[in-house]
C-alpha positions as CSV (number, residue, x, y, z in Angstrom):
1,X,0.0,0.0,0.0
2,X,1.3,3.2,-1.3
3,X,0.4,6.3,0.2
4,X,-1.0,8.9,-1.8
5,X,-0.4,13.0,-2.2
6,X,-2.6,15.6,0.1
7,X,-3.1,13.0,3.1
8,X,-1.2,13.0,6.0
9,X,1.9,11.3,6.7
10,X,2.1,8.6,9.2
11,X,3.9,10.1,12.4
12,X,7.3,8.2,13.2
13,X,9.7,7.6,16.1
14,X,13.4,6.2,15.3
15,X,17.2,6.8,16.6
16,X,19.2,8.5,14.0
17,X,23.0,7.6,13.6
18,X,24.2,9.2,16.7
19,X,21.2,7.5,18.7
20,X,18.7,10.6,18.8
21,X,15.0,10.2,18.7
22,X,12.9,12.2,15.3
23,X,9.7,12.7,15.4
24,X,7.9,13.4,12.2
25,X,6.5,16.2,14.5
26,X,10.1,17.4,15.0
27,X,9.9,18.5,10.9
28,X,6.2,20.7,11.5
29,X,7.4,23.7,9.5
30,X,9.9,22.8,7.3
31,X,9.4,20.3,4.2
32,X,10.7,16.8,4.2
33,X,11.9,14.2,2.1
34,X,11.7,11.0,3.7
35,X,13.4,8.5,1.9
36,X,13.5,4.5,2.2
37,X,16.3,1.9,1.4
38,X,17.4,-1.4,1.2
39,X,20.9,-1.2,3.2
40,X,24.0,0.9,4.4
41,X,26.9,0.5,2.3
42,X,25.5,-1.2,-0.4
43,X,26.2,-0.3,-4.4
44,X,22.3,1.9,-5.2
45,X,22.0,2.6,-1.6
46,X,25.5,4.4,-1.8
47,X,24.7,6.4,-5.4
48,X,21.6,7.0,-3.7
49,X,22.9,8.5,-0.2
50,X,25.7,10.5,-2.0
51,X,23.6,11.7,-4.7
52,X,21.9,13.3,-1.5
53,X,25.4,14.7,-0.3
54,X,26.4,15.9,-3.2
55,X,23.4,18.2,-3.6
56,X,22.9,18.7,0.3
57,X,24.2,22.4,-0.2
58,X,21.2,23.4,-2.3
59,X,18.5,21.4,-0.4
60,X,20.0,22.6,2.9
61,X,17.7,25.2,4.2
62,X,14.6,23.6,2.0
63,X,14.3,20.0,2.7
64,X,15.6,18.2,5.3
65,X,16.5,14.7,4.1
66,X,16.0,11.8,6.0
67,X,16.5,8.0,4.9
68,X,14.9,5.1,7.2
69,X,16.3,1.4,6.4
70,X,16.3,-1.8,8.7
71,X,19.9,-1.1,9.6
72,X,21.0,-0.6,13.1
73,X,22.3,2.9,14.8
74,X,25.7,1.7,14.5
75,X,26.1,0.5,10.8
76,X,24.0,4.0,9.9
77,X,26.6,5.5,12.1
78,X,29.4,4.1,9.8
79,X,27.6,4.9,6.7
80,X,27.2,8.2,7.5
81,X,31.0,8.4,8.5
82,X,32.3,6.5,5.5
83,X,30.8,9.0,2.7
84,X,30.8,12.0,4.8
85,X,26.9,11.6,4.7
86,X,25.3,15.3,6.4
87,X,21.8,14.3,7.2
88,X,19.7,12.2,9.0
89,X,19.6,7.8,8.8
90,X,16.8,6.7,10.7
91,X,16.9,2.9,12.1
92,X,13.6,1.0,11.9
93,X,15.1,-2.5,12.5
94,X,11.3,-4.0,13.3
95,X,10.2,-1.8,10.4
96,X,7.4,0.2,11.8
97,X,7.8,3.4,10.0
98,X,8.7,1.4,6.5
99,X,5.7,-0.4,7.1
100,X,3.7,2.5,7.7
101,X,5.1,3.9,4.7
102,X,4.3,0.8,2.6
103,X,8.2,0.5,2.1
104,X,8.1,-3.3,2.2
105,X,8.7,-5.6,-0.8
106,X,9.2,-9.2,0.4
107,X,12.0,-9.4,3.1
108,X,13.5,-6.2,1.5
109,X,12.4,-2.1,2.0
110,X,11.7,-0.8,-1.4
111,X,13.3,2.3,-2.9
112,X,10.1,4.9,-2.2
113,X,10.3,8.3,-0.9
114,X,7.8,11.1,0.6
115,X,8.2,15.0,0.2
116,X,6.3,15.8,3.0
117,X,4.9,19.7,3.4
118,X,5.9,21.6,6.1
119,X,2.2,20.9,7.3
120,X,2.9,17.4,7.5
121,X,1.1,16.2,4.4
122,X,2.7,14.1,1.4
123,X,2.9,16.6,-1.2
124,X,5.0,14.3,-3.9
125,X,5.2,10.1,-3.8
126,X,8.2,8.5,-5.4
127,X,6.9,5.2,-5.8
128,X,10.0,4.1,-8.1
129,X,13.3,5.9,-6.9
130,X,16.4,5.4,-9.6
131,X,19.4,5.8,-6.9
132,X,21.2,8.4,-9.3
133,X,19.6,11.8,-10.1
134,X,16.7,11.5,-7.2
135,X,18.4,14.5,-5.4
136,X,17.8,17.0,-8.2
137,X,15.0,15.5,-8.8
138,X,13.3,16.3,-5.7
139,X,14.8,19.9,-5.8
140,X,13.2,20.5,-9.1
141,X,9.6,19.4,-7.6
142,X,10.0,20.8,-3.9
143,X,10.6,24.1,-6.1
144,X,7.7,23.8,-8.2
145,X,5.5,22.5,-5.4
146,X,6.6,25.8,-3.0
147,X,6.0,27.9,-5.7
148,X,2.3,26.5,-6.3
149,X,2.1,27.1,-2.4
150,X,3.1,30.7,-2.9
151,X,0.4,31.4,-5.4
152,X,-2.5,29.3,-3.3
């Protein structure tokens, strides 16, 4: 089950890499991409992560990225340290929030992401995310979707 644009996003509750709780409360204000993925250190997951990094400079201040995966605090804490990753990995080892998000595909989470609005509903559904490219990607729609805002 896919969640779909203009309802509300499930709330969540997860450690990050250094072990501190998010809320999807925490985000009220401020847009959010909340992306899923398989595992740390793996080849996508990697392009996918630094792809993220590499265009953290022009999302910074915009969207705060976050990416939930089964992985524990620790590995996420290594990933993060190994590509010099500057946001947020959420750990969801009994996969509540991926199941909440309909991130599951048979014993795997499936590439999916949320833009979230800084009202806390899904504004944009990535139901198919190709692990290079996603980052502009999301900065070219956050851009058109706050300037539709702007006009409302």
């Amino acid at each position: 089950m896919t969640l779909k644009e203009k309802q509300n996003a499930p709330d969540f509750s997860a450690p990050d890499q250094k072990g501190i709780v998010h809320k999807l409360s925490d985000y009220r204000g401020r847009w959010l991409l909340l992306y899923f993925y398989p595992k740390d250190d793996t080849m996508f997951c990697t392009k996918e992560a630094c792809g993220f990094r590499d265009s953290f400079e022009d999302l910074k201040g915009q969207v705060e990225v976050v990416g939930v995966s089964r992985d524990g605090v620790e590995s996420h804490s290594q990933f993060a340290k190994k590509y010099g990753l500057p946001f947020t990995l959420l750990s969801d080892p009994d996969k509540k929030i991926i199941k909440a998000y309909g991130a599951t595909f048979l014993i795997f989470t499936k590439r999916i992401s949320y833009l979230i609005d800084p009202q806390g509903r899904i504004a944009k559904v990535y139901p198919s995310v190709k692990a290079t490219g996603h980052a502009q990607e999301v900065l070219e729609d956050f851009k058109a979707l706050k300037g539709l805002q702007s006009t409302a």
